[in-house]
VEXLUM-648996 format. One record per residue (C-alpha): residue number from 1; x, y, z. Coordinates in nm, 2 decimals. Each point is the difference from the previous one (the first is absolute). Layout:
<nodes>
<node NUM; <X; Y; Z>>
...
</nodes>
This chain:
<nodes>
<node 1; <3.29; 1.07; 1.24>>
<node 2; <-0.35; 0.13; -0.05>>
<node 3; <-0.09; 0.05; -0.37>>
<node 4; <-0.39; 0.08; 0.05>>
<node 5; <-0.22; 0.26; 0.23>>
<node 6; <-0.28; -0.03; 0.07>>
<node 7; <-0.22; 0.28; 0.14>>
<node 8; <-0.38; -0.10; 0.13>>
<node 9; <-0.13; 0.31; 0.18>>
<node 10; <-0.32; 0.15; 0.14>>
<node 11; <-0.22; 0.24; -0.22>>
<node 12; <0.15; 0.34; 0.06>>
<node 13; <0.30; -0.09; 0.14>>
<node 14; <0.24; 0.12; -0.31>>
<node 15; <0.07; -0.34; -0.14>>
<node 16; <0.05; 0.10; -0.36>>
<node 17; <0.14; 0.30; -0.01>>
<node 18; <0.26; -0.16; 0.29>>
<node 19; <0.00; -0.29; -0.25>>
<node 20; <0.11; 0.20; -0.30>>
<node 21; <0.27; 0.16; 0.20>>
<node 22; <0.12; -0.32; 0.14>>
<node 23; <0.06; -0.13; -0.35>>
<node 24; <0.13; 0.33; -0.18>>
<node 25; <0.26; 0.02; 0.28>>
<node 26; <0.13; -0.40; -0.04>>
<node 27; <-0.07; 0.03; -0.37>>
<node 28; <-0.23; -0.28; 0.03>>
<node 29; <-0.35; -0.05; -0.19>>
<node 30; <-0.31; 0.10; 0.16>>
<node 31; <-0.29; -0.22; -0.06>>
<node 32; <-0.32; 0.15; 0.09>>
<node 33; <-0.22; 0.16; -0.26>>
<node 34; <0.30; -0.22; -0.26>>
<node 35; <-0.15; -0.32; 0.17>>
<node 36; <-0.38; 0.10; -0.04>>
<node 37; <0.17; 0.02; -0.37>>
<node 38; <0.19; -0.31; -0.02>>
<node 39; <-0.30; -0.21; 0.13>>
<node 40; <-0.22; 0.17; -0.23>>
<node 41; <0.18; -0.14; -0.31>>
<node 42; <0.07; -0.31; 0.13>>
<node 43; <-0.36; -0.06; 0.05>>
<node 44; <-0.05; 0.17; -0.36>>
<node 45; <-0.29; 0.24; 0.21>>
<node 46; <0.06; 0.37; 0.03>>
<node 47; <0.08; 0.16; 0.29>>
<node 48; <-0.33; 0.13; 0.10>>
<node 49; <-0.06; -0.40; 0.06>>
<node 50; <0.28; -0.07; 0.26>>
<node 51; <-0.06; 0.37; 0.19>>
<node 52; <-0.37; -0.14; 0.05>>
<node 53; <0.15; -0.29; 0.17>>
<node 54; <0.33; 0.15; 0.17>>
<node 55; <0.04; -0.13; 0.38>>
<node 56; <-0.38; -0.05; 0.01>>
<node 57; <-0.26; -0.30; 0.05>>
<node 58; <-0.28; -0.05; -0.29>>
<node 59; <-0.33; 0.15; 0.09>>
<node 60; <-0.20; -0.29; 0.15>>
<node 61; <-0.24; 0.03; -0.32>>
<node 62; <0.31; 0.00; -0.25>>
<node 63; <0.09; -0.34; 0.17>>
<node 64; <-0.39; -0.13; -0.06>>
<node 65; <-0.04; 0.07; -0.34>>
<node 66; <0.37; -0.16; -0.04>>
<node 67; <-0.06; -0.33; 0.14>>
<node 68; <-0.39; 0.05; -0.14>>
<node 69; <0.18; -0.02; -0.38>>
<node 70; <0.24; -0.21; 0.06>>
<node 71; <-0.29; -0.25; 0.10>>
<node 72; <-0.19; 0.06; -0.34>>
<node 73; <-0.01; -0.22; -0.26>>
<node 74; <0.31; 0.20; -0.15>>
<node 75; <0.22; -0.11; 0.29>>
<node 76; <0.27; -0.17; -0.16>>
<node 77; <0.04; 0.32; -0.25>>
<node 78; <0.33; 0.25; 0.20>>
<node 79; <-0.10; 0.33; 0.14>>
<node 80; <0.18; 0.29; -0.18>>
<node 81; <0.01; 0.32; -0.07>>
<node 82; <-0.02; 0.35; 0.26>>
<node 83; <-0.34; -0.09; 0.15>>
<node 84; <0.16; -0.30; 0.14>>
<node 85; <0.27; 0.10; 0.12>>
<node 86; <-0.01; -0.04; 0.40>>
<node 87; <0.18; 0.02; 0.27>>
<node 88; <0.05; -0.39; -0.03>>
<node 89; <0.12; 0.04; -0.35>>
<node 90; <0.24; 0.32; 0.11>>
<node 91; <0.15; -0.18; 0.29>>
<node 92; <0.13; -0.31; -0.22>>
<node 93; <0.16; 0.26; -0.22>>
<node 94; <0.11; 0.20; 0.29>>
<node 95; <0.17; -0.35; 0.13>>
<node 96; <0.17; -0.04; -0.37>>
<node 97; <0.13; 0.40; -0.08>>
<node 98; <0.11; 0.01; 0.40>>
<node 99; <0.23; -0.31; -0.06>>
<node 100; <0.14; 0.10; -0.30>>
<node 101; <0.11; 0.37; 0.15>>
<node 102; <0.11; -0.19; 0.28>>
<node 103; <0.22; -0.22; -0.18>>
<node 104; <0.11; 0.34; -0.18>>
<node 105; <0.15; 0.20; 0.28>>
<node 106; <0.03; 0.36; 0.05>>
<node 107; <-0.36; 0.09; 0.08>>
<node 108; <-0.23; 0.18; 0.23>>
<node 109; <-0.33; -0.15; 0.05>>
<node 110; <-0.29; 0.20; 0.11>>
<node 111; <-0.31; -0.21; 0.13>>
<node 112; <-0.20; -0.26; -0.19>>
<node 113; <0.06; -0.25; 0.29>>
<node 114; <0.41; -0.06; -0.08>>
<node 115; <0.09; -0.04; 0.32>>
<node 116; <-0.23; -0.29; -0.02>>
<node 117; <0.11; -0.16; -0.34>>
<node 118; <0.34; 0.04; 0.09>>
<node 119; <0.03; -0.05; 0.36>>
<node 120; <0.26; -0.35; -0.03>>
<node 121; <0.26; 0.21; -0.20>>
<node 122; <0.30; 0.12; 0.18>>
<node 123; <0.13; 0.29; -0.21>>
<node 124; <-0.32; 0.21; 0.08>>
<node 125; <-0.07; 0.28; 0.23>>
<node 126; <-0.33; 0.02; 0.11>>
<node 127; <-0.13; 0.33; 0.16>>
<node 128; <-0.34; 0.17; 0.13>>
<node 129; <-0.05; 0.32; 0.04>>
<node 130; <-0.26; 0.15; 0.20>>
<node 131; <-0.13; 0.35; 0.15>>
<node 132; <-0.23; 0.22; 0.23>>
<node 133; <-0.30; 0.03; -0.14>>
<node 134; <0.03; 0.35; 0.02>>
<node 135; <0.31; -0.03; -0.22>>
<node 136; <-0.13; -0.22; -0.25>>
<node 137; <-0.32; 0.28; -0.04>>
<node 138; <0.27; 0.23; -0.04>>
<node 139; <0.16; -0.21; -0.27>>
<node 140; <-0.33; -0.08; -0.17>>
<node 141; <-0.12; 0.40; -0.01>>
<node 142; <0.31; 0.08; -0.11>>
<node 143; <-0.04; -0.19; -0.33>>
<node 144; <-0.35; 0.21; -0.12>>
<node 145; <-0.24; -0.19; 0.23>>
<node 146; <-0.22; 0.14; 0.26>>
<node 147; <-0.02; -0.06; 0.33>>
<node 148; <-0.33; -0.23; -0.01>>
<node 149; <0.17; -0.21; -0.31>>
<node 150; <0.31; -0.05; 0.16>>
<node 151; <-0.15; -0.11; 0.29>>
<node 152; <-0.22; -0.26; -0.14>>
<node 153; <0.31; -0.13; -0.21>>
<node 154; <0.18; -0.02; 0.31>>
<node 155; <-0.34; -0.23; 0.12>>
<node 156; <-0.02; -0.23; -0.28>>
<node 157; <0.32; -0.02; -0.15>>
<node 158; <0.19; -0.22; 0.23>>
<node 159; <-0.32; -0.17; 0.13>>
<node 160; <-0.03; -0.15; -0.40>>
<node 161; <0.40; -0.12; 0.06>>
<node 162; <-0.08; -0.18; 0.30>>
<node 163; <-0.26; -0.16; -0.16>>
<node 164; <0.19; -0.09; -0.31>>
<node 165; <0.32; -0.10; 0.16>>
<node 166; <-0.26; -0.23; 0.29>>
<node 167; <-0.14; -0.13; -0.30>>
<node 168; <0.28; -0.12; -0.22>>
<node 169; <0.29; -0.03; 0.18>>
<node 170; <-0.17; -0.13; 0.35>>
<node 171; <0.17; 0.29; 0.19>>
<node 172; <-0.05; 0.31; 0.21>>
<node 173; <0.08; 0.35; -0.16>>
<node 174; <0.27; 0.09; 0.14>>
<node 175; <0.15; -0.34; 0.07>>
<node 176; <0.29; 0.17; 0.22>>
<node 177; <0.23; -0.29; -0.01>>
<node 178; <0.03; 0.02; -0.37>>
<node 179; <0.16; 0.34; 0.01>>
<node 180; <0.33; 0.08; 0.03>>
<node 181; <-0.11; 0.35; 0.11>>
<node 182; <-0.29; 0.18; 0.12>>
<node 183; <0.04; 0.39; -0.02>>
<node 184; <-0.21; 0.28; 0.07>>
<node 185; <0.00; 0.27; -0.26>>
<node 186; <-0.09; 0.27; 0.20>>
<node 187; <0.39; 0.06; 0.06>>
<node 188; <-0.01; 0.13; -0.39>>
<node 189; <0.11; -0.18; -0.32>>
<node 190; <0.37; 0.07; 0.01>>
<node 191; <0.02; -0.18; 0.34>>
<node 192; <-0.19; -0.27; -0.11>>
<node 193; <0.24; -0.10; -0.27>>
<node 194; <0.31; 0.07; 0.18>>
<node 195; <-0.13; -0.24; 0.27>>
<node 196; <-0.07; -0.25; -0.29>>
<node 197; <0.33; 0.01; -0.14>>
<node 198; <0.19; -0.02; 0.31>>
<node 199; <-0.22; -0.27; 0.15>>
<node 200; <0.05; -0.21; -0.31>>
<node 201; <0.38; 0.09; 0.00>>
<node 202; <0.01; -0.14; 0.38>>
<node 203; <-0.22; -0.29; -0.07>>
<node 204; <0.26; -0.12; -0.29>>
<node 205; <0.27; 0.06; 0.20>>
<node 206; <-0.10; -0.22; 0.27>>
<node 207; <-0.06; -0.27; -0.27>>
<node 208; <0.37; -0.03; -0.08>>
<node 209; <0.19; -0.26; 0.08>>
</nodes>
């Protein structure tokens, strides 16, 4: 029986709100913006910190000056507080806070390279969504921005998360053979989630013995 969602998507394509849906409608727990929460207090920084960091590489200067210090005479001395917090540093704690929701149950899990942390785990339902980019501009205007905004979100969003997920977890973004679904959100939200539900219904079906 699947116990855990979780919901990667392309910039645009509807994955939170779709995401907040999902979990109101199972009665699950959504962890999105909670997670950028949760990690921020496990790593006693605040949340401005992890954001900075969230499914996204260090600048290559960030990465100098880190390795530059940590080469000083002050080397053996630990690295802490916000200015240190990286995307190293917020991927060990995404690693930890992941596990321990996973271990949990009852959650939907939007982003932050899940699909990745828990890939070898059985009881989770991995899905991508994806769009035209002419629906994801709608999507993006929609929410306040213009049209030259949205479109360079739409540009550099997903290229950071192929870079981050390349980067630490060795893999293409979207790796399609992690995913128990791929679904294009064009068809509207309410589709989307009825096709989630009865996919995972059908999947756990065939699982019985």
């Amino acid at each position: 029986m699947f116990r855990i969602i979780t919901v990667e998507r392309e910039y645009g394509s509807g994955g939170a709100e779709i995401s907040r849906r999902l979990a109101e409608h199972l009665g699950w727990k959504l962890w999105d913006q909670s997670l950028t929460q949760e990690i921020a207090k496990q790593a006693n920084v605040d949340q401005a910190a992890v954001q900075r960091c969230d499914e996204r590489r260090d600048s290559p200067f960030h990465r100098l000056a880190k390795v530059f210090w940590r080469g000083s005479y002050e080397t053996s001395m630990p690295l802490r507080g916000a200015q240190d917090f990286d995307a190293d540093a917020m991927v060990e704690m995404v690693h930890q806070v992941l596990t321990k929701v996973a271990e949990d149950g009852n959650s939907v899990i939007v982003g932050r390279g899940a699909p990745y942390v828990l890939r070898n785990r059985p009881d989770v339902f991995h899905v991508f969504l994806y769009a035209p980019r002419a629906e994801k501009l709608r999507r993006v205007q929609r929410s306040g921005k213009s049209l030259k905004d949205a479109e360079d979100l739409i540009d550099t969003v997903d290229r950071d998360r192929m870079t981050f997920i390349a980067h630490y977890f060795r893999a293409d973004w979207p790796t399609r053979a992690l995913y128990s679904l791929m679904i294009n959100t064009v068809m509207g939200d309410d589709k989307v989630i009825s096709v989630i539900l009865d996919t995972m219904r059908l999947l756990e079906g065939k699982s019985q013995p």
